[in-house]
C-alpha positions as CSV (number, residue, x, y, z in Angstrom):
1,X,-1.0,4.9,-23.5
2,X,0.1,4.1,-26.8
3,X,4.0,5.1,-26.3
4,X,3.6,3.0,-23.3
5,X,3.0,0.1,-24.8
6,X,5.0,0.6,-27.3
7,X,7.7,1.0,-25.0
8,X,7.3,-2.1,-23.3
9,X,7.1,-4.0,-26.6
10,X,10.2,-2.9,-26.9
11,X,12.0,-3.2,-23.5
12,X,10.5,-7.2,-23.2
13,X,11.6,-7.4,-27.1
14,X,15.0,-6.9,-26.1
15,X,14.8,-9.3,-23.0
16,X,14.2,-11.7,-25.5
17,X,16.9,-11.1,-27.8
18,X,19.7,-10.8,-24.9
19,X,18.0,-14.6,-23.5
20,X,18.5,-15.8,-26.6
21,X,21.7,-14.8,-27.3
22,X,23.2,-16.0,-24.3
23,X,20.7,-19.3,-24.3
24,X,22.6,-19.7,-27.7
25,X,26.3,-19.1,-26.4
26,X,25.2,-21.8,-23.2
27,X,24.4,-23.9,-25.7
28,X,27.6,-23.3,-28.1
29,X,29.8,-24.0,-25.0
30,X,28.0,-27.0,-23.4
31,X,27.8,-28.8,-26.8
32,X,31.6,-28.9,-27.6
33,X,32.6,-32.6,-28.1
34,X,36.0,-33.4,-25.8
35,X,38.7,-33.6,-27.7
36,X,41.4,-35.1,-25.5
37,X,43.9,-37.8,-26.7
38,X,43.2,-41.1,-25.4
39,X,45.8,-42.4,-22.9
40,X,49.2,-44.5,-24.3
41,X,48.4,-48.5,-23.5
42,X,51.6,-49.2,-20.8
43,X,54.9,-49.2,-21.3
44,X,54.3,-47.0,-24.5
45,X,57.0,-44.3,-25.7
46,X,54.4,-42.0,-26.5
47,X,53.9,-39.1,-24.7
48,X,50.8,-39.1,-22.0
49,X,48.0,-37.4,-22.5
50,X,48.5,-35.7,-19.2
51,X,52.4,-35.2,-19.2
52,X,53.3,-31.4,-18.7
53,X,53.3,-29.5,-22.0
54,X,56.2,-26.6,-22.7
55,X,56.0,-23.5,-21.1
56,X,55.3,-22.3,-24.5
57,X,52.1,-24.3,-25.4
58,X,48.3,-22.9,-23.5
59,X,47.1,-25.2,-20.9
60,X,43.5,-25.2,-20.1
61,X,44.8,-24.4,-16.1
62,X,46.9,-21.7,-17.8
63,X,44.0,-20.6,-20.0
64,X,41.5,-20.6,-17.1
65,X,44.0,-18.2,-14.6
66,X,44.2,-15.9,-17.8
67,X,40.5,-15.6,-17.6
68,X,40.6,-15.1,-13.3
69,X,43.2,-12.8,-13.8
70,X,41.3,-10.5,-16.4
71,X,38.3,-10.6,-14.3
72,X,39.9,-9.5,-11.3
73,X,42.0,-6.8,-13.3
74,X,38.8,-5.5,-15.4
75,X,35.7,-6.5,-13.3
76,X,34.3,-3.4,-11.9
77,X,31.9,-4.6,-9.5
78,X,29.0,-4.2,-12.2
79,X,26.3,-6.6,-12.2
80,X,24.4,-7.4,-15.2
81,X,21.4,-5.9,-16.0
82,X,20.2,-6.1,-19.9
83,X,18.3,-2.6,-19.2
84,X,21.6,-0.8,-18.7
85,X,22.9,1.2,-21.9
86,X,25.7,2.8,-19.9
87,X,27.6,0.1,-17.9
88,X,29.8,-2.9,-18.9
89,X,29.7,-6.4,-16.8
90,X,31.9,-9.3,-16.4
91,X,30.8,-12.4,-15.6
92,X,33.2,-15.8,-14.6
93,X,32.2,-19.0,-15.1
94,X,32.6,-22.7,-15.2
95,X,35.2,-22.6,-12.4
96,X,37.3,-20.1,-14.4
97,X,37.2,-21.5,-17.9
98,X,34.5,-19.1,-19.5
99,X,34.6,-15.4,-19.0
100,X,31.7,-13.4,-20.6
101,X,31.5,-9.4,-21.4
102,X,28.6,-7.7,-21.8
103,X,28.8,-3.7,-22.7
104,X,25.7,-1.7,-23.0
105,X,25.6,0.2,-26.6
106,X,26.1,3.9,-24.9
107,X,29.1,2.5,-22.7
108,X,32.8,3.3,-23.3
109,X,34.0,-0.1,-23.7
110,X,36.5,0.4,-20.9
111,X,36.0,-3.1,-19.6
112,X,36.2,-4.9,-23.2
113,X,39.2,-2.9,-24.3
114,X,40.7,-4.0,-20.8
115,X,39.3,-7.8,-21.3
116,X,41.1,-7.4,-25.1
117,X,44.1,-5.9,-23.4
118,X,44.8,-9.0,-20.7
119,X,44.0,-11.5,-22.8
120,X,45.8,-10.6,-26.1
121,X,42.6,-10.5,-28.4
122,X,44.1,-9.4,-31.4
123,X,43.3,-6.0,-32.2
124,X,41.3,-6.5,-35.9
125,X,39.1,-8.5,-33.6
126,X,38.9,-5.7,-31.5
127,X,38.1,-3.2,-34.0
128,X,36.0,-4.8,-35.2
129,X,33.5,-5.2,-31.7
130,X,33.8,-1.6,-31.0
131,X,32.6,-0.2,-34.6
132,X,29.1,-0.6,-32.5
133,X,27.6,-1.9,-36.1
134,X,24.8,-3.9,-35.5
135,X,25.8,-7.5,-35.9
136,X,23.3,-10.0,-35.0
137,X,24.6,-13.0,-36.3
138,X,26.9,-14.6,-34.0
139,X,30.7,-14.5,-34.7
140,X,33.4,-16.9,-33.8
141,X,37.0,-15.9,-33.7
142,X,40.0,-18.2,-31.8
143,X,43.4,-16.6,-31.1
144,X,46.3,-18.1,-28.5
145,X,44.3,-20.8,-27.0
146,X,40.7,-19.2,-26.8
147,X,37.8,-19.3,-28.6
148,X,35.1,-16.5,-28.9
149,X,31.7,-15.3,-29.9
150,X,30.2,-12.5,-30.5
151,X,27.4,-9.9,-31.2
152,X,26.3,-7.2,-31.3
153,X,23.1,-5.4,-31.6
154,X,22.4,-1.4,-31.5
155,X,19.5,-1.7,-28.9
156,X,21.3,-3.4,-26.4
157,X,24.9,-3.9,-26.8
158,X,28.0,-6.1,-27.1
159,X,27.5,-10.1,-25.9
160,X,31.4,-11.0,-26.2
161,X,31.9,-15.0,-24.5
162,X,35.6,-16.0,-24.2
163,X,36.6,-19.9,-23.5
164,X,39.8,-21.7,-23.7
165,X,40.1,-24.0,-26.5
166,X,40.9,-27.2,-24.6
């Protein structure tokens, strides 16, 4: 009876932890101030905020069919369950802009290294997430027009949530 309980103190101990790091990340995305340029008055010879940028620059429509396309190249039909030690899900949101990974501690990463691989994560970054050190402070890193936090925690895994930096 006791191993029971203990058990389950330590299964809802997780739920906790995984609720509250992704209550956290909600929060971290939803609270970003917009940053967009106010609008030229008329007949002004500065640039609008809305003209097309060069090919070269990231554009939150750009950033957001990176995401798509990484989901549909590394989703594998998984869906999230904070139990699962073994498996790695995907999970696409805010009409594209906001891609989240979560791998369970005993999984092979297959799905984060293929996330790292579409999107260009630099690979230090990368390293870094798949020591499997436990981490539980949250870490932000930005490369190429995203923005990105992490954690991770022995129990239960890597939380990794990718946005574009518009």
């Amino acid at each position: 009876m006791g191993n029971h309980r203990k058990t389950l103190g330590l299964a809802v101990g997780t739920i906790l932890i995984v609720v509250c790091i992704i209550a956290g990340l909600a929060f971290l995305h939803y609270s970003r101030t917009d940053n967009r340029t106010a609008q030229p008055a008329p007949g002004s010879t500065q640039p609008s905020a809305t003209a097309p940028r060069s090919s070269d620059t990231p554009t939150s429509t750009k950033m957001a069919k990176s995401l798509s396309d990484a989901y549909q190249a590394c989703n594998k039909g998984v869906a999230f369950d904070e139990t699962a030690t073994t498996t790695e899900a995907l999970v696409l949101e805010d009409s594209g802009k906001s891609l989240t990974v979560f791998s369970g501690n005993a999984s092979d990463f297959s799905t984060l290294k293929c996330v790292a691989s579409h999107l260009n994560i630099p690979a230090n970054y990368t390293a870094e997430m798949l020591k499997k050190q436990d981490n539980p402070s949250m870490v932000s890193i930005s490369w190429d027009g995203y923005s990105a936090q992490w954690t991770y925690n022995t129990r239960s895994g890597l939380d990794l949530y990718i946005t574009s930096k518009d």
